[in-house]
C-alpha positions as CSV (number, residue, x, y, z in Angstrom):
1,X,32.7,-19.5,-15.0
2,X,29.0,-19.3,-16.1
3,X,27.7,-19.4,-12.7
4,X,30.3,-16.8,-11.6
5,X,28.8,-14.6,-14.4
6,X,24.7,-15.5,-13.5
7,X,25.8,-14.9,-9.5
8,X,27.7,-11.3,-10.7
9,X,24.3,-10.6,-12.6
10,X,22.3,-11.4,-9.8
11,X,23.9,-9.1,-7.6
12,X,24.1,-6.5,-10.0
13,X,20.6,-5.9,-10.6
14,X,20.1,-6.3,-6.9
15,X,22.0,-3.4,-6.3
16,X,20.3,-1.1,-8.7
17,X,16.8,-2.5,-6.7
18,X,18.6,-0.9,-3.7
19,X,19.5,2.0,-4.9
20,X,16.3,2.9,-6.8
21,X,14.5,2.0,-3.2
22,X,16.5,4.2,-1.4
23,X,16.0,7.0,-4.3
24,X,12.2,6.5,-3.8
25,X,12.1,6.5,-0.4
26,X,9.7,9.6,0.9
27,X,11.4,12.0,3.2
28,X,9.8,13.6,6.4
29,X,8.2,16.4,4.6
30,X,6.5,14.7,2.2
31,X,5.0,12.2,4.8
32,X,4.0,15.3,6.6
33,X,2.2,16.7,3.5
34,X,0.7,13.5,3.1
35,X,-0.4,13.2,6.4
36,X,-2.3,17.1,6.2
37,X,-3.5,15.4,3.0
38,X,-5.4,13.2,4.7
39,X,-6.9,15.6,7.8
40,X,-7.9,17.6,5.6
41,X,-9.9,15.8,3.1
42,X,-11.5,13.8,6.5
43,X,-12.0,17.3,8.5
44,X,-13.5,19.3,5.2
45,X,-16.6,17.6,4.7
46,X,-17.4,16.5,8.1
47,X,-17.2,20.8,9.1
48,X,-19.1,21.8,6.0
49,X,-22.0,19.0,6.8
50,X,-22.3,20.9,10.6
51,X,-21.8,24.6,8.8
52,X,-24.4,23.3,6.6
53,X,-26.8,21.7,8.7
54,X,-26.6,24.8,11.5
55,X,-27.6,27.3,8.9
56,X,-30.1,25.0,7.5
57,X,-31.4,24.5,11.4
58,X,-31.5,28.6,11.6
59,X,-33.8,28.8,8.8
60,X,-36.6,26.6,10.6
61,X,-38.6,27.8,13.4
62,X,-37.9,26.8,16.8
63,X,-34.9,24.5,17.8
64,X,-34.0,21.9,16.0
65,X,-30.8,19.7,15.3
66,X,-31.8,17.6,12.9
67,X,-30.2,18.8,9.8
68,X,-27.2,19.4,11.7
69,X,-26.9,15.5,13.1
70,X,-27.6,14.4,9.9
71,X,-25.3,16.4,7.7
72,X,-22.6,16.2,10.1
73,X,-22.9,12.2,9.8
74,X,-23.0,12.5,6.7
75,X,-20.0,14.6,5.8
76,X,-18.3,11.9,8.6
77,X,-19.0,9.3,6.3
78,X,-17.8,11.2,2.7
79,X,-14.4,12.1,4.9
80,X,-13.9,8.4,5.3
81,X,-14.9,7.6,1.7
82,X,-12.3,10.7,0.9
83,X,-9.5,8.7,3.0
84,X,-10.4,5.3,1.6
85,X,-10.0,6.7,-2.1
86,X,-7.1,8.5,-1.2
87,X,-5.3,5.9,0.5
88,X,-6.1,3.4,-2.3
89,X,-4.6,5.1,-5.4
């Protein structure tokens, strides 16, 4: 009788595990506004570095790209650090 009363326990509080899975499972959107999530925050600082580095470029005299490489490499890098961080939490 007491293990008929541990096994209806058991199953019990397996069943509200289910449940509470399936009630915190993410629907489409919010994968979709997670997935934006992450573009963006890769995509931001990678086109600010080049915005950045073009202008800087501009000011100097004669043709150069060597803000523009740099910043744009280095806004690469502070996108992935952006996805790593975001990914993480």
């Amino acid at each position: 009788m007491k293990d008929l009363h541990n096994l209806k326990t058991k199953i019990e509080k397996q069943v509200i595990r289910i449940k509470k899975a399936e009630h915190d499972r993410p629907n489409l959107l919010s994968q979709t506004i997670y997935i934006g999530t992450l573009g963006l925050v890769m995509v931001l600082p990678v086109i600010a570095g080049a915005y950045l580095g073009s202008w800087l470029d501009g000011m100097m005299a004669g043709y150069s790209m060597r803000w523009t490489l740099s910043l744009l490499l280095t806004g690469v890098v502070i996108g992935i650090l952006n996805v790593y961080f975001l990914i993480k939490d």
